[in-house]
Every structure is written in structure tokens, then in C-alpha cells.
KOLTIMAR-949766 format. One line per field, with one value per residue: residue number from 1; residue in three letters; z, y, x of N, C-alpha, C in turn. Coordinates in steps of 0.05 Angstrom, whole numbers, plus 32768, in hexadecimal, padded with zeros to 4 digits. Example, Ala and Ser with C-alpha at 12.3 -4.5 7.8 and 13.67 -1.06 7.14 Angstrom:
! residues 2
seq	c(1, 2)
type	c(ALA, SER)
n_z	c(809C, 808E)
n_y	c(7F8E, 7FD3)
n_x	c(8108, 8101)
ca_z	c(809C, 808F)
ca_y	c(7FA6, 7FEB)
ca_x	c(80F6, 8111)
c_z	c(809C, 809D)
c_y	c(7FBE, 8001)
c_x	c(8108, 8102)
This chain:
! residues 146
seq	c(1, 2, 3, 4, 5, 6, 7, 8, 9, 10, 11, 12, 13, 14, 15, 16, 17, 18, 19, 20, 21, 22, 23, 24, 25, 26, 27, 28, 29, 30, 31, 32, 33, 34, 35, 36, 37, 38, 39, 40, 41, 42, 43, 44, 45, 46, 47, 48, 49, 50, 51, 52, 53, 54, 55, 56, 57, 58, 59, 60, 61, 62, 63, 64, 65, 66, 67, 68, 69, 70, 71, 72, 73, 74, 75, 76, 77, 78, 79, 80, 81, 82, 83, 84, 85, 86, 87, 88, 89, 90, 91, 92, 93, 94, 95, 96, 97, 98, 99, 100, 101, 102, 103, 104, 105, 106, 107, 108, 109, 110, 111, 112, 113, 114, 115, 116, 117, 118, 119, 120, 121, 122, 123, 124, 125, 126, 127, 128, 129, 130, 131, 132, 133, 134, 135, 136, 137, 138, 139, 140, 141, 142, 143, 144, 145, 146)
type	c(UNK, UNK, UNK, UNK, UNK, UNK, UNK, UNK, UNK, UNK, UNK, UNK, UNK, UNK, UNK, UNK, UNK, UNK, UNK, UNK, UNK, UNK, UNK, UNK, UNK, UNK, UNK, UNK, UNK, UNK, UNK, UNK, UNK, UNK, UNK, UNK, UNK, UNK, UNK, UNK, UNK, UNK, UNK, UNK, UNK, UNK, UNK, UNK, UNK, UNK, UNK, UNK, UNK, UNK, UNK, UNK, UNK, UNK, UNK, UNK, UNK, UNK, UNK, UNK, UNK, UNK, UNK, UNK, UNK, UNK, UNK, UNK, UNK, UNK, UNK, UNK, UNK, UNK, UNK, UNK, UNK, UNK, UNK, UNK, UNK, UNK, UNK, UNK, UNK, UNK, UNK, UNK, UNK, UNK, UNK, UNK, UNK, UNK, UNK, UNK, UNK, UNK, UNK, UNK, UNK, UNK, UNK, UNK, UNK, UNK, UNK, UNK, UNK, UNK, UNK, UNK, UNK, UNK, UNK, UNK, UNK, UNK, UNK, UNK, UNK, UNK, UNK, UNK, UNK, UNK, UNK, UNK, UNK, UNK, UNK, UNK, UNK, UNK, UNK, UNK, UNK, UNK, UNK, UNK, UNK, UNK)
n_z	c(8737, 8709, 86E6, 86EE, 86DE, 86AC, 8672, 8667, 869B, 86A5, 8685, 869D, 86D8, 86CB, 86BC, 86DF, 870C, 86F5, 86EB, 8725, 872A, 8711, 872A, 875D, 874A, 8738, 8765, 8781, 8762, 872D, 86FA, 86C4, 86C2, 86D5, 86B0, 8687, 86A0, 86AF, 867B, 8662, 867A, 867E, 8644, 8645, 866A, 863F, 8617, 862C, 8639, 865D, 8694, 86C0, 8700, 86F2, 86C3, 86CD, 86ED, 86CA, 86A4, 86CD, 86CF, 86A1, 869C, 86CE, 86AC, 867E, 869A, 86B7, 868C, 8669, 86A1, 869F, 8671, 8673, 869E, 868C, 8666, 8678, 86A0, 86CE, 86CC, 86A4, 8668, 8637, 85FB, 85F3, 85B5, 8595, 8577, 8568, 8591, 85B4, 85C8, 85DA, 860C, 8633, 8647, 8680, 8692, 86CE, 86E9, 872E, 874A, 877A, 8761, 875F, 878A, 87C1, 87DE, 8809, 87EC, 87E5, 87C0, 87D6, 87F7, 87DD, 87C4, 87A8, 8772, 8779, 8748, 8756, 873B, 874C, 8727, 870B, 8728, 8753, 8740, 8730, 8731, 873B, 875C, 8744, 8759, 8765, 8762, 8768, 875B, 8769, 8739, 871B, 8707, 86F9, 86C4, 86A1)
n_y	c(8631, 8611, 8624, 8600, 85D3, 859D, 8593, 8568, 8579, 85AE, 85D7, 85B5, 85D2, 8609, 860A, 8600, 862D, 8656, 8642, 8649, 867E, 868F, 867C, 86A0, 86CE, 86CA, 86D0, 86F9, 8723, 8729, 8721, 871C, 8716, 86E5, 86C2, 86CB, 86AF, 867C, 8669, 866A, 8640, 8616, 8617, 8605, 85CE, 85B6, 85A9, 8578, 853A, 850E, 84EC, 84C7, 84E5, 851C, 8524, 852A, 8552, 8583, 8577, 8584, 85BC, 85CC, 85CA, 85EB, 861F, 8628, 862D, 8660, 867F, 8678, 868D, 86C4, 86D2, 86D5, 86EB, 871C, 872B, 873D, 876C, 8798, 878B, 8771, 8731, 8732, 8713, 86EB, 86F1, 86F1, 871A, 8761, 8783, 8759, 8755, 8784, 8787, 8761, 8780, 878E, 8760, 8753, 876B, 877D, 8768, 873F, 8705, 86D4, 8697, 866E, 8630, 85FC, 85BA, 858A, 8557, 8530, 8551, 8573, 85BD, 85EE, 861D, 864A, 8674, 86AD, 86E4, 870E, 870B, 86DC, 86B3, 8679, 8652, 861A, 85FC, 85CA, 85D5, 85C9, 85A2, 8589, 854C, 8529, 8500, 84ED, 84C7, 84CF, 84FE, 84EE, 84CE, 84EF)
n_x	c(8A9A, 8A8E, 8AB4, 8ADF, 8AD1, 8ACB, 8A9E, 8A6E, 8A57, 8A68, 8A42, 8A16, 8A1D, 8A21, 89ED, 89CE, 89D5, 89C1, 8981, 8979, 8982, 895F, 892D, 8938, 892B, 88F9, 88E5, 88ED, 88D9, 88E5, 88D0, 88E0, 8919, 8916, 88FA, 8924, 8958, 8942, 8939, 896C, 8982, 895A, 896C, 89A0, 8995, 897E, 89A4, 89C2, 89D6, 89AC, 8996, 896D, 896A, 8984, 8962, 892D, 8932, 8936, 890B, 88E6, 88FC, 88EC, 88B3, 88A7, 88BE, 889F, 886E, 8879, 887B, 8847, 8829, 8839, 882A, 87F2, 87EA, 8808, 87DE, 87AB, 878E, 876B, 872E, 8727, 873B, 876D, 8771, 87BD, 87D1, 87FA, 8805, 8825, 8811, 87FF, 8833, 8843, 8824, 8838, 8865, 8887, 888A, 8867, 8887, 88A1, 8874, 885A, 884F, 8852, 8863, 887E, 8866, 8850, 884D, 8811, 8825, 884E, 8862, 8882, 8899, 886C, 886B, 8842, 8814, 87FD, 87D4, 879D, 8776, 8776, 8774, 878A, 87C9, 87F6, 883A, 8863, 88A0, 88DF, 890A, 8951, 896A, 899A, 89D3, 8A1C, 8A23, 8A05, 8A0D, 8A3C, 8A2A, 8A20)
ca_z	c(8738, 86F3, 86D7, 86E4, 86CE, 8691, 8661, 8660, 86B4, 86A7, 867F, 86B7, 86ED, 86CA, 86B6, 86FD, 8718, 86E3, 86F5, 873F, 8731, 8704, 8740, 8771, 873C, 873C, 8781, 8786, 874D, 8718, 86EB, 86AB, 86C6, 86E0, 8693, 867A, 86B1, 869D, 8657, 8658, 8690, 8669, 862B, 8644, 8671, 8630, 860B, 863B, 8638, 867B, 8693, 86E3, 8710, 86DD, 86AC, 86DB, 86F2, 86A8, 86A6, 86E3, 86C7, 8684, 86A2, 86D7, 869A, 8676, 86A7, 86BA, 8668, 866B, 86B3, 869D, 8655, 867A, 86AE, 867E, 8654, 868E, 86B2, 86E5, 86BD, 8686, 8662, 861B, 85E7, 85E1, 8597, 858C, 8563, 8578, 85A9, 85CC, 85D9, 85F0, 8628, 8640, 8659, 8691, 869A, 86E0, 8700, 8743, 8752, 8780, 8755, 8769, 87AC, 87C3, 87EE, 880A, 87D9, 87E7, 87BA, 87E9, 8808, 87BC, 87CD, 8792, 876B, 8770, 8745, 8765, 8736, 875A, 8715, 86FC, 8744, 875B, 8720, 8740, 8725, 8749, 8760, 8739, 8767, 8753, 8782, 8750, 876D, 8752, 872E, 86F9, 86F9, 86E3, 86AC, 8688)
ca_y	c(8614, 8609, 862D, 85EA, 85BB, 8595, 8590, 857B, 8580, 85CD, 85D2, 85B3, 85E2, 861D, 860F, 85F5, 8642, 865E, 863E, 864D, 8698, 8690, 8678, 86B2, 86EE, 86C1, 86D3, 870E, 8731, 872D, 8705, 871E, 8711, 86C2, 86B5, 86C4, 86A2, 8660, 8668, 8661, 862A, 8601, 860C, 85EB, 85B7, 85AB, 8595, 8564, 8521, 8512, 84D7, 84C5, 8504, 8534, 852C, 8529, 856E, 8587, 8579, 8599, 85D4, 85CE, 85D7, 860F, 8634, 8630, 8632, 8679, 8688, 867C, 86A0, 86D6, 86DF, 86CB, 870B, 873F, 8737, 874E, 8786, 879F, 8786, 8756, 872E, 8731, 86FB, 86F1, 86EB, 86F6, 8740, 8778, 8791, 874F, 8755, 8796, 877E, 8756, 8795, 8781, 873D, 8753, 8779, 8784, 875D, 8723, 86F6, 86B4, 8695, 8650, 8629, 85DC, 85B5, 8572, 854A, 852C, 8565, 858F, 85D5, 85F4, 8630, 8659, 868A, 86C3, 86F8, 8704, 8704, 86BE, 8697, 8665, 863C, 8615, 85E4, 85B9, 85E1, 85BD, 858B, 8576, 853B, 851B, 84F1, 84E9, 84B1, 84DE, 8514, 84E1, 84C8, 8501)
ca_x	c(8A98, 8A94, 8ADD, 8AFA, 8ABF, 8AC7, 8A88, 8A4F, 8A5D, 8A6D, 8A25, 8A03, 8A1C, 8A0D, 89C4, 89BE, 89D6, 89AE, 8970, 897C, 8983, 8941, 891D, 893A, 892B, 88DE, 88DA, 88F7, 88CA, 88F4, 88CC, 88F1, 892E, 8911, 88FC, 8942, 8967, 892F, 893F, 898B, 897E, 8957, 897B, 89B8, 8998, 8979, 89B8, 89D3, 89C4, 89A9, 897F, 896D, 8961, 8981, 8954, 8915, 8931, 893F, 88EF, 88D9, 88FA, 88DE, 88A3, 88AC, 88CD, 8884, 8856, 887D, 887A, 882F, 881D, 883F, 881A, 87DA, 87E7, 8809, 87C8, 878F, 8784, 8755, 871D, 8724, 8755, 8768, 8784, 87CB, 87CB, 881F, 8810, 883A, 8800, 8801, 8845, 883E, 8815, 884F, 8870, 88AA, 8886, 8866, 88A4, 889E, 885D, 8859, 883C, 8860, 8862, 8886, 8855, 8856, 8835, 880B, 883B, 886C, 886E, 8894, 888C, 8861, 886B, 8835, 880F, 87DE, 87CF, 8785, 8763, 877B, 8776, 87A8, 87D6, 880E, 884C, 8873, 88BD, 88F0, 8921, 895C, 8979, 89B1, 89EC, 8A38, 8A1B, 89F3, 8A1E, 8A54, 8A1A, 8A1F)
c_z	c(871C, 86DE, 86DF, 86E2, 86BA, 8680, 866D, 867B, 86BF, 869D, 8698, 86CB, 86E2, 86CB, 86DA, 870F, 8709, 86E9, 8715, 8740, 872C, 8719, 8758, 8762, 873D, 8750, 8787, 8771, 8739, 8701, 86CC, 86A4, 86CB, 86C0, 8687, 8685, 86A6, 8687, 8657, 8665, 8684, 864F, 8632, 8651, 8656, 8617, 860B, 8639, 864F, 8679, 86B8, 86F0, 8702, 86D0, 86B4, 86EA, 86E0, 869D, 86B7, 86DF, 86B2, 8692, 86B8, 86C5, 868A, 868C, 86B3, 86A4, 866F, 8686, 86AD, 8680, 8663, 868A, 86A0, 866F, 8663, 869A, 86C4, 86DD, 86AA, 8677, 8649, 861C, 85E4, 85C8, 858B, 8579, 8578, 8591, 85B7, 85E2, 85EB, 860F, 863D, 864E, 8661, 869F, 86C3, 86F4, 8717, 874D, 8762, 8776, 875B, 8782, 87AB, 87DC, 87F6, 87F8, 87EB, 87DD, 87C3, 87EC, 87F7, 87CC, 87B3, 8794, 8762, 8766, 8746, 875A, 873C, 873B, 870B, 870E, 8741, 8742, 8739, 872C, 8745, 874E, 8752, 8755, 875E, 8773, 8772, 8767, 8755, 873E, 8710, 86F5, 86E9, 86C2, 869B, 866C)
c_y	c(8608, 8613, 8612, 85D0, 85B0, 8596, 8574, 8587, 85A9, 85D7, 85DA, 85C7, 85FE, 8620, 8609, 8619, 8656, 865B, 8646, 8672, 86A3, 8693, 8699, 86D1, 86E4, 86D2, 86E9, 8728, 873A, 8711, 8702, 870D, 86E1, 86BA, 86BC, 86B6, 8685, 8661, 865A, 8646, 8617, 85F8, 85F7, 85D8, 85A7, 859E, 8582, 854B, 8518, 84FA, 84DC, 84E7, 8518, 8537, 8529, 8553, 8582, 858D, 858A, 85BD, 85E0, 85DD, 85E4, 8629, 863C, 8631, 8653, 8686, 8694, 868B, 86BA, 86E2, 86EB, 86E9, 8728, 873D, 8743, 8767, 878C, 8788, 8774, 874F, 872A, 871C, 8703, 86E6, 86E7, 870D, 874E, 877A, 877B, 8756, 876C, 8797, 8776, 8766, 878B, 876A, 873A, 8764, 878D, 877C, 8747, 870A, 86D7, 86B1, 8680, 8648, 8607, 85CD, 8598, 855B, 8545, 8540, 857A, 85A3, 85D6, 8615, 8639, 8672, 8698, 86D0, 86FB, 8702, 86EE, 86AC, 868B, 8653, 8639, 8601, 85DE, 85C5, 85C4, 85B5, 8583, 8563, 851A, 850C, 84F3, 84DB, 84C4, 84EE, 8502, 84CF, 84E2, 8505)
c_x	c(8A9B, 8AAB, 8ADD, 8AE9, 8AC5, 8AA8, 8A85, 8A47, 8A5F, 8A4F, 8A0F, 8A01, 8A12, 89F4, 89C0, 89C6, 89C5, 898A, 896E, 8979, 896A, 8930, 8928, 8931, 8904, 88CC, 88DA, 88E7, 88CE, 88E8, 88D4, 8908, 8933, 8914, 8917, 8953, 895A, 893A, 8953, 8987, 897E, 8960, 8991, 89AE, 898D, 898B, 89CF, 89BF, 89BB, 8994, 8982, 895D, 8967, 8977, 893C, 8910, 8930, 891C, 88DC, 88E1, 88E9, 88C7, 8898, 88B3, 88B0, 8874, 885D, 887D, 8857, 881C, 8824, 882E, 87FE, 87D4, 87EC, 87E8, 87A7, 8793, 8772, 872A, 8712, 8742, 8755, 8780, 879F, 87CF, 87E8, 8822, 881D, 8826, 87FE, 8816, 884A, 882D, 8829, 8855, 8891, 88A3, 8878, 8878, 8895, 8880, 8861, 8847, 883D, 886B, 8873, 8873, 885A, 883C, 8828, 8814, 8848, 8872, 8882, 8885, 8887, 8869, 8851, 8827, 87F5, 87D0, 87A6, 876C, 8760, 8777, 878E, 87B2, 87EF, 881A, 885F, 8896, 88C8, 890A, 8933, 8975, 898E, 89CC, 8A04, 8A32, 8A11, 8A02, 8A38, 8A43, 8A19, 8A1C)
């Protein structure tokens, strides 16, 4: 779809398949794979100029992209038992590991928000943390605002 896009239109569609694959590797228990798919995502929706619904969606990723940063620190650093500081020395990051792989740690659920499904996270030591799934419900109108 995007070979015969022009810019910033070519941009857009990637981060928007990008983000989409993020979300299915989420689900799928690839939560390594989700934060690099997020990453690129948000990098490029982040150097389009975007106002209206793209840049409300641009947000909603922002922050699905951290709040999966921070569940993920929050879980590599516990264990059975107790949870230690991440601090950013080598031995935190060694905690990290493969970021959860192969855990179900994230659910999609209906939220009470007009009815947004929420992304939620389980890990049974931390209890429930949820964000708002990212929407994006754009018209020709914005995509031609570019």
C-alpha cells in the first residue's frame, strides 16, 4: 500500500502497519517484538505533522508505547517474592531478559469509557494496570492535512 504513496502519506501508512503488528506480537507474547514494532511506530508518527484524529491517535500510542515500557520494567524486575529497583546499571538490565516472552501478560477487555476496549496488564504480583487501546478513526480530510 505504501510503494506508491507519496510522503508524509507513505510515513503514515507504515507507522500505522507498524503499530498494528506491535499490537498483534502484544497479544501474541511477543512483548520484545511489540516494543520494537511501538518504537519505529511512534518514531514516525512522531515526525508528521498531524492535527484532528491523527494526532489524537499519535497520542494514544505514545502512551500504549510507555505504559508497555514501564509494565514491562515493572515485571522483569520481581520474581516469586519481591521486587527490586530498576536503577539503569547493567544488573538492572539484566533483569529485562526477553521482556516477558511467552507470558500472557496482556489481555484486551471492554472498557467503561465509551465502551474503548482496554489494554490490560495481569502479572499476578503487580494487580490490574490498564490504558486505553489506541483508535484511529481519521477521514480523507486529515489524511489530505498532512
Amino acid at each position: 500500500m505504501w510503494n506508491e504513496a507519496a510522503d508524509p502519506r507513505r510515513t503514515l501508512y507504515q507507522a500505522l502497519v507498524q503499530c498494528s503488528v506491535g499490537m498483534v506480537h502484544l497479544l501474541t507474547t511477543n512483548h520484545r517484538g511489540a516494543m520494537l514494532e511501538f518504537g519505529e511506530g511512534v518514531r514516525k508518527l512522531e515526525r508528521l505533522h498531524m492535527s484532528g484524529e491523527l494526532a489524537q491517535f499519535r497520542e494514544d500510542m505514545l502512551q500504549l508505547q510507555e505504559f508497555v515500557y514501564s509494565t514491562q520494567i515493572e515485571y522483569a524486575a520481581c520474581d516469586e517474592t519481591e521486587c527490586h529497583a530498576m536503577t539503569g546499571d547493567e544488573e538492572s538490565y539484566e533483569r529485562l531478559g526477553d521482556f516477558g516472552k511467552g507470558s500472557e501478560l496482556y489481555s484486551l477487555v471492554k472498557g467503561a469509557d465509551e465502551g474503548r476496549p482496554l489494554v490490560i496488564f495481569r502479572p499476578p504480583q503487580l494487580g490490574k494496570q490498564s490504558v486505553v487501546l489506541p483508535f484511529l478513526k481519521a477521514s480523507e480530510d486529515d489524511l489530505n492535512n498532512l
